[in-house]
C-alpha positions in Angstrom: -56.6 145.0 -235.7 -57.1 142.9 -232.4 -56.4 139.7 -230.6 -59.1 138.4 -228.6 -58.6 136.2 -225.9 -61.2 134.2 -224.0 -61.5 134.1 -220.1 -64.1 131.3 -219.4 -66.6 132.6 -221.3 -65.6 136.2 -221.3 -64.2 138.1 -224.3 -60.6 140.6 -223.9 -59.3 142.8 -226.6 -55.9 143.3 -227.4 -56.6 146.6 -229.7 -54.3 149.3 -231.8 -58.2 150.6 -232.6 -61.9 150.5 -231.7 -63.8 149.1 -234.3 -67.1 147.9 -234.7 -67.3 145.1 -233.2 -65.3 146.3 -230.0 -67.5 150.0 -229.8 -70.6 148.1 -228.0 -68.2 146.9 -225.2 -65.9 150.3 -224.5 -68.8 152.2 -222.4 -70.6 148.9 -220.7 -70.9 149.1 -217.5 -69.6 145.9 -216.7 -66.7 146.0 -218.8 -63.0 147.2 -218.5 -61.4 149.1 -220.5 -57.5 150.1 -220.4 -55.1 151.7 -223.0 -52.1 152.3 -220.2 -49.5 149.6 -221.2 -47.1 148.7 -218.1 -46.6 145.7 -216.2 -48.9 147.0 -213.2 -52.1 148.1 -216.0 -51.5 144.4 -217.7 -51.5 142.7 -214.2 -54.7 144.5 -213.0 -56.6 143.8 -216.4 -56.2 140.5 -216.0 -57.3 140.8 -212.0 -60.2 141.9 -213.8 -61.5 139.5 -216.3 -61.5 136.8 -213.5 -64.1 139.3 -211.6 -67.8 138.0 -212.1 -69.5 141.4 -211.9 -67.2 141.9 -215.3 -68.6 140.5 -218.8 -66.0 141.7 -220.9 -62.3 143.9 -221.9 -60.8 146.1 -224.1 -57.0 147.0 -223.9 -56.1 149.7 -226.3 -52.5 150.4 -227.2 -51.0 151.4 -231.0 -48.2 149.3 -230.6 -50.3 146.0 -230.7 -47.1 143.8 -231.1 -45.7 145.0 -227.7 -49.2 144.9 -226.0 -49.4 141.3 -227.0 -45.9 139.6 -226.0 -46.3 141.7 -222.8 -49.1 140.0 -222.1 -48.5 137.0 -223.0 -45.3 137.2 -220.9 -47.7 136.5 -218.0 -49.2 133.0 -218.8 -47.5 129.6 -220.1 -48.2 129.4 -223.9 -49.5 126.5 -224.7 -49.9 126.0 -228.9 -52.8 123.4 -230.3 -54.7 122.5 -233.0 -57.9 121.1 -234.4 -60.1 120.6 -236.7 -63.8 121.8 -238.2 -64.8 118.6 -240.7 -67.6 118.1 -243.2 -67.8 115.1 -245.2 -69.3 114.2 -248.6 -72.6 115.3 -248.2 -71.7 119.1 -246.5 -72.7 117.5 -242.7 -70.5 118.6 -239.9 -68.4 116.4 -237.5 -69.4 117.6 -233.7 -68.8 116.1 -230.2 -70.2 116.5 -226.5 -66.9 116.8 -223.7 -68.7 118.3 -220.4 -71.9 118.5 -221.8 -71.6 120.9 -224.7 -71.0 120.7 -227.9 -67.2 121.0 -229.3 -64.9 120.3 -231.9 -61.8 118.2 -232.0 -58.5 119.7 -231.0 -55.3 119.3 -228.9 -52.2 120.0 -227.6 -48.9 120.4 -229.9 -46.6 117.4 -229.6 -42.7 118.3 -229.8 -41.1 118.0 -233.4 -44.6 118.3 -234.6 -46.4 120.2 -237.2 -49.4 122.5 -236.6 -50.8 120.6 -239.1 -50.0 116.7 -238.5 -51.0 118.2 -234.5 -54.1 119.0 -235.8 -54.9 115.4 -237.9 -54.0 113.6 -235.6 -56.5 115.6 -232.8 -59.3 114.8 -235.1 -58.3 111.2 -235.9 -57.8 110.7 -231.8 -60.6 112.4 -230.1 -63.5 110.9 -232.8 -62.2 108.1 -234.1 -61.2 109.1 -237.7 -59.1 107.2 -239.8 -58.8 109.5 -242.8 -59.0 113.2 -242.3 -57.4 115.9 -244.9 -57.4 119.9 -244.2 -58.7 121.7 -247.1 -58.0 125.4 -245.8 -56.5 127.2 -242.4 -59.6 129.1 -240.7 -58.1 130.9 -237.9 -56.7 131.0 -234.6 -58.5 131.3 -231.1 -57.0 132.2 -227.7 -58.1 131.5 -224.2 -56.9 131.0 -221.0 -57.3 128.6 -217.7 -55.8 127.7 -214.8 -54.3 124.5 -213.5 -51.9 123.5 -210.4 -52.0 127.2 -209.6 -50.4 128.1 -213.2 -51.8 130.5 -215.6 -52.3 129.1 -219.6 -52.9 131.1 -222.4 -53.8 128.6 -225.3 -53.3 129.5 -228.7 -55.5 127.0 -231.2 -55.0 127.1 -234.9 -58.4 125.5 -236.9 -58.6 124.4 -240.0 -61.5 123.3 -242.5 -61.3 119.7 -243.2 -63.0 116.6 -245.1 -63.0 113.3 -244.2 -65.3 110.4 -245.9 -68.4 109.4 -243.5 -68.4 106.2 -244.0 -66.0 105.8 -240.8 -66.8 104.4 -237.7 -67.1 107.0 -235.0 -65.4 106.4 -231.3 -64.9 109.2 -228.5 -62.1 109.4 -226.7 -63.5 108.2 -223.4 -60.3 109.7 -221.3 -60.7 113.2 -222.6 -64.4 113.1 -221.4 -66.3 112.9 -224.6 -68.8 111.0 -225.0 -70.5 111.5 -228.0 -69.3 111.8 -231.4 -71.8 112.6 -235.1 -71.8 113.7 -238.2 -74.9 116.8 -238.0 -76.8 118.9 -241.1 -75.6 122.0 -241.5 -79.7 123.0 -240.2 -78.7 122.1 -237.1 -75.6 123.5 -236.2 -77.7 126.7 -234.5 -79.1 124.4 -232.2 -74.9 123.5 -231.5 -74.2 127.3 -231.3 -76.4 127.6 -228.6 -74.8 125.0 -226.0 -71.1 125.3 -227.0 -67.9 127.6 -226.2 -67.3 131.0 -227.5 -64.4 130.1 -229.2 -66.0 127.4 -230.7 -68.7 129.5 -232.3 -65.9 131.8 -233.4 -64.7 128.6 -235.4 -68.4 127.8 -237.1 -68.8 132.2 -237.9 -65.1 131.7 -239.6 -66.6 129.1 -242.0 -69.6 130.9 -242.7 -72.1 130.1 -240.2 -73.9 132.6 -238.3 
């Protein structure tokens, strides 16, 4: 099993094992990899994955459940939510923030659900109306920085449906400004200009 968490655009593993999909990465020369858990090994992995000349990370320890909340322990947690959404005829609801593509999703509110958080993303950053989740997909982890704090965000995604016949509106203040529904043919054209973790979402419902 592993956890992995997103620097920018740069992929760490939080591992009890190597499997395939971590292997390629262990001997790279411009990746780390660690499997000493203490505060000093956790602090300099991190030093690390904010290092250009370094791609990606692997952090191997077999008690994964102490690995994580020890490193976790070093960022605010922030918890969100969002949404992937098709609509009657299978086509996909995408939006540009920054100029890439992305997908709806925000911060928890107190007293809220993951859920109703996750509804009401959808409904606020496109404009939705009337948006139902049909399955959980999964959950995606990365961090950032802001007024000299350290966040590690944890987003839960879910597959949802909503009718199209909705008018579409970005949220102007959360810098997107464009918001459609796209063919499933040309979500690897949306793959190619979007955010790791975002195409994590799209390989979770089958794309890819």
């Amino acid at each position: 099993m592993h956890l992995k968490i997103y620097f920018q655009d740069k992929p760490l593993y939080l591992t009890n094992s190597i499997d395939k999909e971590i292997e390629p990465y262990v001997h790279h020369d411009d990746a780390i990899y660690m499997d000493e858990l203490s505060n000093p090994g956790i602090n300099s992995m991190i030093h690390e994955m904010r290092q250009k000349k370094i791609h990606a990370g692997v952090y191997l320890n077999e008690d994964l459940d102490k690995l994580q909340k020890a490193f976790k322990k070093k960022f605010v947690f922030i918890l969100a939510a969002g949404g992937l959404v098709f609509n009657e005829t299978t086509q996909i609801l995408v939006m540009k923030r920054r100029k890439k593509w992305d997908l709806p999703k925000g911060k928890l509110d107190p007293g809220e659900s993951i859920e109703t958080c996750a509804i009401r993303e959808v409904c606020e950053e496109t404009g939705l109306r009337i948006v139902s989740i049909e399955s959980f997909l999964l959950k995606t982890y990365h961090t950032y920085d802001e007024g000299g704090k350290h966040f590690l965000k944890e987003t839960h995604w879910y597959k949802m449906t909503a009718p199209s016949k909705q008018t579409l509106q970005p949220e102007e203040k959360e810098q997107i400004t464009e918001v459609v529904w796209l063919d499933r043919g040309k979500i690897p054209f949306v793959l190619q200009e979007t955010y790791p973790s975002i195409r994590d979402v799209f390989f979770a419902a089958g794309f890819g």
